[in-house]
Backbone as a chain_set.jsonl record, in Angstrom:
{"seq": "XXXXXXXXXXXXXXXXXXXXXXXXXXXXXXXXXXXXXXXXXXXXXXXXXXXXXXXXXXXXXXXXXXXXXXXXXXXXXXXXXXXXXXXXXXXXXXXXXXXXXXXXXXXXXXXXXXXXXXXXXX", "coords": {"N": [[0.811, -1.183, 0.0], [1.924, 1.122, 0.346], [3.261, 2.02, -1.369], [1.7, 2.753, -3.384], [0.862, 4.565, -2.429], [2.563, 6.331, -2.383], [3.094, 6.586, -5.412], [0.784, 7.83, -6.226], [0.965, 10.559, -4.544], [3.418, 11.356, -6.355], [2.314, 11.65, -8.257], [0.095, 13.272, -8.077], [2.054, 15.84, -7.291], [3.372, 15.771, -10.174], [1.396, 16.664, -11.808], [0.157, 19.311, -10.27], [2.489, 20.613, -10.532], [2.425, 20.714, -13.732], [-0.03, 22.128, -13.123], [0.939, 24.372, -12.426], [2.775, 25.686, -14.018], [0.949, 26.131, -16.716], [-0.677, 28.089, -15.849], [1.127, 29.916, -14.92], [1.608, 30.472, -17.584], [-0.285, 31.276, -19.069], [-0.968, 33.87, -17.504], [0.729, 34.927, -18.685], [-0.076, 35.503, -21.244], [-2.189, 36.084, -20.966], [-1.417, 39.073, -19.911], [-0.524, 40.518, -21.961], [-2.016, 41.567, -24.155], [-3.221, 44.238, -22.276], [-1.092, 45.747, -21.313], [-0.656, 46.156, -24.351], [-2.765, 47.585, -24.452], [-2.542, 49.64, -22.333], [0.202, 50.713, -22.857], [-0.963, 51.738, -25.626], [-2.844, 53.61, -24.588], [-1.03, 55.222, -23.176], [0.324, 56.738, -25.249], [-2.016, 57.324, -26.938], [-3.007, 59.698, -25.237], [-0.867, 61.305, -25.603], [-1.015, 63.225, -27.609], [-3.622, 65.435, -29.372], [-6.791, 64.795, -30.577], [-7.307, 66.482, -32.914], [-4.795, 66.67, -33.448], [-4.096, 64.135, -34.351], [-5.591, 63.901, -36.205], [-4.782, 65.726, -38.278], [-2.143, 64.407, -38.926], [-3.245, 61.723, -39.773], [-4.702, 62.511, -42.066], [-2.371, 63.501, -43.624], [-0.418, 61.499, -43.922], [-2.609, 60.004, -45.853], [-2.732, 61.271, -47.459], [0.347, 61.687, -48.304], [0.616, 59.027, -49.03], [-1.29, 58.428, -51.321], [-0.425, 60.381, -52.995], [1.678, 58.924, -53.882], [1.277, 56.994, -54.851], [-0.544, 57.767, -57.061], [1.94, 58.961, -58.522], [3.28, 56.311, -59.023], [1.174, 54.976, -60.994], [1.562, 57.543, -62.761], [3.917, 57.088, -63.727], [4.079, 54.201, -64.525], [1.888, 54.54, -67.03], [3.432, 56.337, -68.583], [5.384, 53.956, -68.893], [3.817, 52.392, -70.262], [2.913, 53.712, -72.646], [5.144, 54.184, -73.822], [6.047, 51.293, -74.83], [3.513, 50.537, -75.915], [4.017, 52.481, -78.563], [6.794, 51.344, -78.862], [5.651, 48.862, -79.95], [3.407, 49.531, -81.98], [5.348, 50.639, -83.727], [6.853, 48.559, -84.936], [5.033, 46.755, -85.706], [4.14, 47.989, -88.209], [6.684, 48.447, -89.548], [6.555, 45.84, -89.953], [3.88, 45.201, -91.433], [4.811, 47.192, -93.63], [7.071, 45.428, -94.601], [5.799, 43.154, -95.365], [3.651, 44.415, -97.355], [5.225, 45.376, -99.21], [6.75, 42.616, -100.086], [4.302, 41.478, -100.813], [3.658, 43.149, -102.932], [5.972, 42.222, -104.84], [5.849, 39.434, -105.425], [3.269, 39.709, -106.637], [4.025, 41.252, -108.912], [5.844, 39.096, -110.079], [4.05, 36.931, -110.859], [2.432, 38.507, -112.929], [1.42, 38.371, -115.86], [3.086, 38.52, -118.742], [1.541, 40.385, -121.973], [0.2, 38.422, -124.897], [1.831, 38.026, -127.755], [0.864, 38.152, -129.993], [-1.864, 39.434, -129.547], [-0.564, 41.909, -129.526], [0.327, 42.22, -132.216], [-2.32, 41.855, -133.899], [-3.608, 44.329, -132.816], [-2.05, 46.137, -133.91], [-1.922, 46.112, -136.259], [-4.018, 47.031, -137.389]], "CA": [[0.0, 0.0, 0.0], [2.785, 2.761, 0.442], [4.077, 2.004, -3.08], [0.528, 3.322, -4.091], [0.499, 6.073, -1.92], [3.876, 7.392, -3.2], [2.626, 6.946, -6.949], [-0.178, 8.672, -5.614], [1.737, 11.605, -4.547], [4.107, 11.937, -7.113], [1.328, 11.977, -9.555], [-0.064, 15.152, -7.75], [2.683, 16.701, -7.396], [3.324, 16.352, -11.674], [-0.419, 17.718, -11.89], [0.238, 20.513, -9.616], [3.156, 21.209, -11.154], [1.687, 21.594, -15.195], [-0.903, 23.497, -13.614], [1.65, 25.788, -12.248], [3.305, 26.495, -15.632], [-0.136, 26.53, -17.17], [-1.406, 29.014, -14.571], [1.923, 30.752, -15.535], [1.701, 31.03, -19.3], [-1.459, 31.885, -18.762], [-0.95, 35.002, -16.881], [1.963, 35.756, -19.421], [-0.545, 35.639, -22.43], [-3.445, 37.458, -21.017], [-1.048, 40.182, -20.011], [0.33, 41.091, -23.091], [-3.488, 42.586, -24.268], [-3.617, 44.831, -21.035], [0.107, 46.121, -21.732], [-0.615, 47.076, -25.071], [-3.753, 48.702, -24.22], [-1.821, 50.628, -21.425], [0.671, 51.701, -23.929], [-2.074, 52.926, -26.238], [-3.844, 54.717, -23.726], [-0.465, 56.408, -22.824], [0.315, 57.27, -26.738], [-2.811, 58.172, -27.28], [-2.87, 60.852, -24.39], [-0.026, 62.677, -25.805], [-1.866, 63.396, -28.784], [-4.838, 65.288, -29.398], [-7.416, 64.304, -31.547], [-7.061, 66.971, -34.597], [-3.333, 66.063, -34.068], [-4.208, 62.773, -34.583], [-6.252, 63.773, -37.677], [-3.705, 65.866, -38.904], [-1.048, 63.375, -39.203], [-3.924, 60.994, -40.345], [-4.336, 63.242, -43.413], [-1.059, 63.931, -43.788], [-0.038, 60.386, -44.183], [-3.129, 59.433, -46.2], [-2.325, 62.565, -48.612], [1.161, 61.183, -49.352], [0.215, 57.618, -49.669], [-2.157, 58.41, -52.278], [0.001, 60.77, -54.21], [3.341, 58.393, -54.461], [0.253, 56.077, -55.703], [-0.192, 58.377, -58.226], [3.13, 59.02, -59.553], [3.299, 55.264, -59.485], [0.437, 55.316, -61.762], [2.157, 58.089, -63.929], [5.062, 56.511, -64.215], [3.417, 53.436, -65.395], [1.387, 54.705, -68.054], [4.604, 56.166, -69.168], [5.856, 53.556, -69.563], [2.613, 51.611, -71.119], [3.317, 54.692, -73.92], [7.032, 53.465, -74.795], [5.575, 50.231, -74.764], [3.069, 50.647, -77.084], [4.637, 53.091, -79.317], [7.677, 50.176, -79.941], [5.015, 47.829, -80.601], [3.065, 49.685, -83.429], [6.181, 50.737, -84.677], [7.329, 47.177, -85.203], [3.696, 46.682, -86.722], [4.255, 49.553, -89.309], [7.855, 47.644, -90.431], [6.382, 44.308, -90.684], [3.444, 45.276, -92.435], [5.518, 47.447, -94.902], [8.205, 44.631, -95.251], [4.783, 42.492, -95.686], [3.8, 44.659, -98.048], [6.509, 45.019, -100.375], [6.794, 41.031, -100.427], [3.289, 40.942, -101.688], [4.259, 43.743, -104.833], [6.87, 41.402, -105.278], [4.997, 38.3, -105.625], [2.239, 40.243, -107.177], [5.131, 41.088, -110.293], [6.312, 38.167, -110.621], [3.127, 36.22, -111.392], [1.461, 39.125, -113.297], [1.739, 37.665, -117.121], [2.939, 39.701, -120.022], [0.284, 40.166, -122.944], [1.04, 37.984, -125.414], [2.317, 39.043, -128.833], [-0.651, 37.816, -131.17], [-2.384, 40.469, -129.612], [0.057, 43.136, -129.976], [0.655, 42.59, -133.804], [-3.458, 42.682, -134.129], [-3.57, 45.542, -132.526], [-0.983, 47.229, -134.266], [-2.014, 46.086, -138.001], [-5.803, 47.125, -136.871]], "C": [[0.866, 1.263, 0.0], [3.341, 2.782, -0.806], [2.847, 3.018, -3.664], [0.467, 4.56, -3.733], [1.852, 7.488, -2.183], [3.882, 7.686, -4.858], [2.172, 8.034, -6.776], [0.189, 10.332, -5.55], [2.778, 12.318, -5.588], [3.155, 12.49, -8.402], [0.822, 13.503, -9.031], [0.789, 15.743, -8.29], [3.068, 17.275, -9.229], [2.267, 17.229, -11.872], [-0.275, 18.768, -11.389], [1.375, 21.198, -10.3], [2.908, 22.288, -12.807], [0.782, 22.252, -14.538], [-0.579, 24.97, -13.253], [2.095, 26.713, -13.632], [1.932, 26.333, -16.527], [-0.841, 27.326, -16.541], [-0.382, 30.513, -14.888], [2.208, 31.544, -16.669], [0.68, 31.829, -19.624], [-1.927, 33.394, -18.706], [-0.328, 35.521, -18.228], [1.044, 36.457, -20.798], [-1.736, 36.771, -22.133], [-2.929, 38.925, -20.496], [-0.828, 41.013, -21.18], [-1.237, 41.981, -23.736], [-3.668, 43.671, -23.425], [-1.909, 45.765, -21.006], [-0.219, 46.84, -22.835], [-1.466, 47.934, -25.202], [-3.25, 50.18, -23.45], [-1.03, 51.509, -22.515], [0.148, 52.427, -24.984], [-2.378, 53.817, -25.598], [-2.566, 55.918, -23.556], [0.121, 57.407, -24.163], [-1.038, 58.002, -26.891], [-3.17, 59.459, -26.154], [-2.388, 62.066, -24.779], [-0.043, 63.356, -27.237], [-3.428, 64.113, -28.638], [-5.806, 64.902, -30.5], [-7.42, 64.956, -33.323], [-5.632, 67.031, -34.659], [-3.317, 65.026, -35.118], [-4.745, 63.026, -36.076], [-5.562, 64.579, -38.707], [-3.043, 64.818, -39.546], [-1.52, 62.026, -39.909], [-3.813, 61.643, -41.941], [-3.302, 63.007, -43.872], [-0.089, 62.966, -44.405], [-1.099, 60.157, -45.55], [-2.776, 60.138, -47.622], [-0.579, 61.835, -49.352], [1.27, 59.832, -49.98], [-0.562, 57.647, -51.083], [-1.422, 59.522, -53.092], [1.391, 59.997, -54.687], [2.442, 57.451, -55.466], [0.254, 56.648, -57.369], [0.789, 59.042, -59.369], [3.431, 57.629, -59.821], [2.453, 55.214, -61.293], [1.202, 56.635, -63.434], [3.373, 57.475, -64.935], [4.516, 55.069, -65.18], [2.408, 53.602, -66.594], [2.342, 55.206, -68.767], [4.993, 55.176, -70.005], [5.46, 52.188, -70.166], [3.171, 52.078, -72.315], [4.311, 53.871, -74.516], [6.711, 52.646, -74.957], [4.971, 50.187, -76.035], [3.646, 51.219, -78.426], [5.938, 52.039, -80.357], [6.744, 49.411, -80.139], [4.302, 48.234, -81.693], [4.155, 50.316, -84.166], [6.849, 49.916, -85.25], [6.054, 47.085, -86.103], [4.094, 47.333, -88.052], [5.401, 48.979, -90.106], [7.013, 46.54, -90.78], [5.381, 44.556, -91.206], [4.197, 46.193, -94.08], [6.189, 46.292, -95.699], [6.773, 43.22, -96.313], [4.145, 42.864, -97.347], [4.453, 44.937, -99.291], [6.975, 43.287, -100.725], [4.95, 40.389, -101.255], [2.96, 41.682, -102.787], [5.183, 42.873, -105.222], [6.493, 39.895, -105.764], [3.834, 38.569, -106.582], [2.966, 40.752, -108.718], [5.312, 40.435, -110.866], [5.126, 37.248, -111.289], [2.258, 37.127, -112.408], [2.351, 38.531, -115.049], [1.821, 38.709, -118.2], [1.892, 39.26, -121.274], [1.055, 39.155, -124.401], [1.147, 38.484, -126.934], [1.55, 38.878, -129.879], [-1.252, 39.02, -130.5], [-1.953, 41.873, -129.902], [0.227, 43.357, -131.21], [-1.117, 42.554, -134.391], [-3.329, 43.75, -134.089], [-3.043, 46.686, -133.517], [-1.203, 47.175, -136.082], [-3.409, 46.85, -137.918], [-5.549, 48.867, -136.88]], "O": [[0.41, 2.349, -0.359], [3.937, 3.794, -1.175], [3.14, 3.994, -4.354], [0.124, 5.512, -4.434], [1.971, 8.714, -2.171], [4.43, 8.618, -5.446], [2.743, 9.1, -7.008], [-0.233, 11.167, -6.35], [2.952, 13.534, -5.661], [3.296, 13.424, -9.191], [1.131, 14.591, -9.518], [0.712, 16.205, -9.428], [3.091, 18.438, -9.631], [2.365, 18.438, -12.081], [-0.659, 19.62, -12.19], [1.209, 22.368, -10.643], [3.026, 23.481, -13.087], [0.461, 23.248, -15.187], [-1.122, 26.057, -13.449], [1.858, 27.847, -14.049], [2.407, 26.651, -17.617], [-2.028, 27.154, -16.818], [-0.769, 31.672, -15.036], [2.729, 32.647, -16.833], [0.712, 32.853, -20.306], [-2.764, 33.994, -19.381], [-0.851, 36.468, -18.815], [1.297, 37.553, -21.298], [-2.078, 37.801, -22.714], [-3.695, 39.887, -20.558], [-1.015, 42.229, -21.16], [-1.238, 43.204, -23.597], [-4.565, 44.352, -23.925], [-2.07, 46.742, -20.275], [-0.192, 48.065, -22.716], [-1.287, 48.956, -25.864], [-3.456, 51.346, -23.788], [-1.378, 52.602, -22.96], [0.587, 53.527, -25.321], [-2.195, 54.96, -26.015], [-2.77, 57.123, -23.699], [0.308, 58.619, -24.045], [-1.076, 59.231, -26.959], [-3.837, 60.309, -26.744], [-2.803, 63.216, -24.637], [0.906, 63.919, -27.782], [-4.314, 63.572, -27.976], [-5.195, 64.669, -31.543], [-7.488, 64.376, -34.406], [-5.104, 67.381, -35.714], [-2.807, 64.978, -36.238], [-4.315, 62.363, -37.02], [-5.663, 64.265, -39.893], [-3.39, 64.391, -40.648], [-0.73, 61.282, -40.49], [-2.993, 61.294, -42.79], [-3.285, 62.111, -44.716], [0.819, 63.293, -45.169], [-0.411, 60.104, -46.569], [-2.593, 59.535, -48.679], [-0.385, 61.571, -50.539], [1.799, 59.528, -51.049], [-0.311, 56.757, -51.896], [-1.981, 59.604, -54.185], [2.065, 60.362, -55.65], [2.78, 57.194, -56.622], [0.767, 56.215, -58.401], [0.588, 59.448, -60.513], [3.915, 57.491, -60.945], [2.992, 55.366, -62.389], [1.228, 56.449, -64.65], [3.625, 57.415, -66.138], [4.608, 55.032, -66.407], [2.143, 52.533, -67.144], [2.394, 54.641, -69.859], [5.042, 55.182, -71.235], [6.175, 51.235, -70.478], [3.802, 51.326, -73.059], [4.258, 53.09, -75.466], [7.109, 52.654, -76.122], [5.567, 49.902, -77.074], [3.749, 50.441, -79.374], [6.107, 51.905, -81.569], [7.195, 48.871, -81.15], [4.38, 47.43, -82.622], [3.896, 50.566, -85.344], [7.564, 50.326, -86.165], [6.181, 47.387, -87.29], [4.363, 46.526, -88.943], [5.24, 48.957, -91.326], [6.78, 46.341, -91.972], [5.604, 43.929, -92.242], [4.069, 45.832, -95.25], [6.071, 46.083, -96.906], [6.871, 42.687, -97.418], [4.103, 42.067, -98.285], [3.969, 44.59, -100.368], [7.567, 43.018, -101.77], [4.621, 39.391, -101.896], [2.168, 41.238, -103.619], [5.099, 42.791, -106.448], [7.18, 39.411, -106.664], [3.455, 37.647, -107.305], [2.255, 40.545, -109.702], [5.175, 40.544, -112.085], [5.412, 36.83, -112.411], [1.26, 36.533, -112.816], [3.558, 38.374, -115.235], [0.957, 39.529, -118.511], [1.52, 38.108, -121.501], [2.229, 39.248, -124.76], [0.431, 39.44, -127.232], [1.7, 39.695, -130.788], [-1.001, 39.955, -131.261], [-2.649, 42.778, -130.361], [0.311, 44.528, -131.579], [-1.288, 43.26, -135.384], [-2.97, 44.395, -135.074], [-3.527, 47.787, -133.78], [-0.764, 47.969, -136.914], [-3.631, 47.323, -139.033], [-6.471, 49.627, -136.587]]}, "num_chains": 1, "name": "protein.A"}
């Protein structure tokens, strides 16, 4: 029976133990919410509110114009973009063209000469 009653005990004591360090972590985790609230509260103190909306602006104003030189810049350089691509167009249909006067020459048939000496006795 004392074999049992020293299991017994040691088994507590493990149990008591995890629920120390679970009692511990515990604490550690639900502090950290209550900390950063604190530190809000003391940030936001030293601030007043049309500070706050200042600097809100202020931020939101240059965010939205780097946006828009983004934006410029990229249609930029859509332009160059496009521009070499119908100017590539514009060669290869020329070169296109000129290969189909050239083809269009070569198959076109001269008249043949029975009609020219009609013609010409006529």
């Amino acid at each position: 029976m004392g074999k049992l009653k020293t299991y017994q005990e040691q088994l507590q004591e493990i149990v008591e133990k995890g629920i120390n360090a679970a009692e511990e972590q515990q604490k550690k985790l639900a502090s950290k919410p209550f900390e950063y609230a604190e530190k809000f509260e003391n940030d936001v103190r030293e601030y007043s509110v049309a500070t706050l909306r200042t600097r809100y602006y202020g931020y939101s104003e240059s965010l939205f114009e780097q946006l828009r030189e983004l934006n410029t810049r990229f249609g930029s350089f859509a332009a160059d973009l496009v521009a070499k691509l119908e100017k590539e167009v514009v060669e290869s249909a020329d070169e296109v063209a000129e290969a189909a006067d050239a083809v269009k020459e070569s198959f076109e048939e001269p008249k043949p000469a029975a009609e020219e000496t009609t013609t010409a006795s006529a």
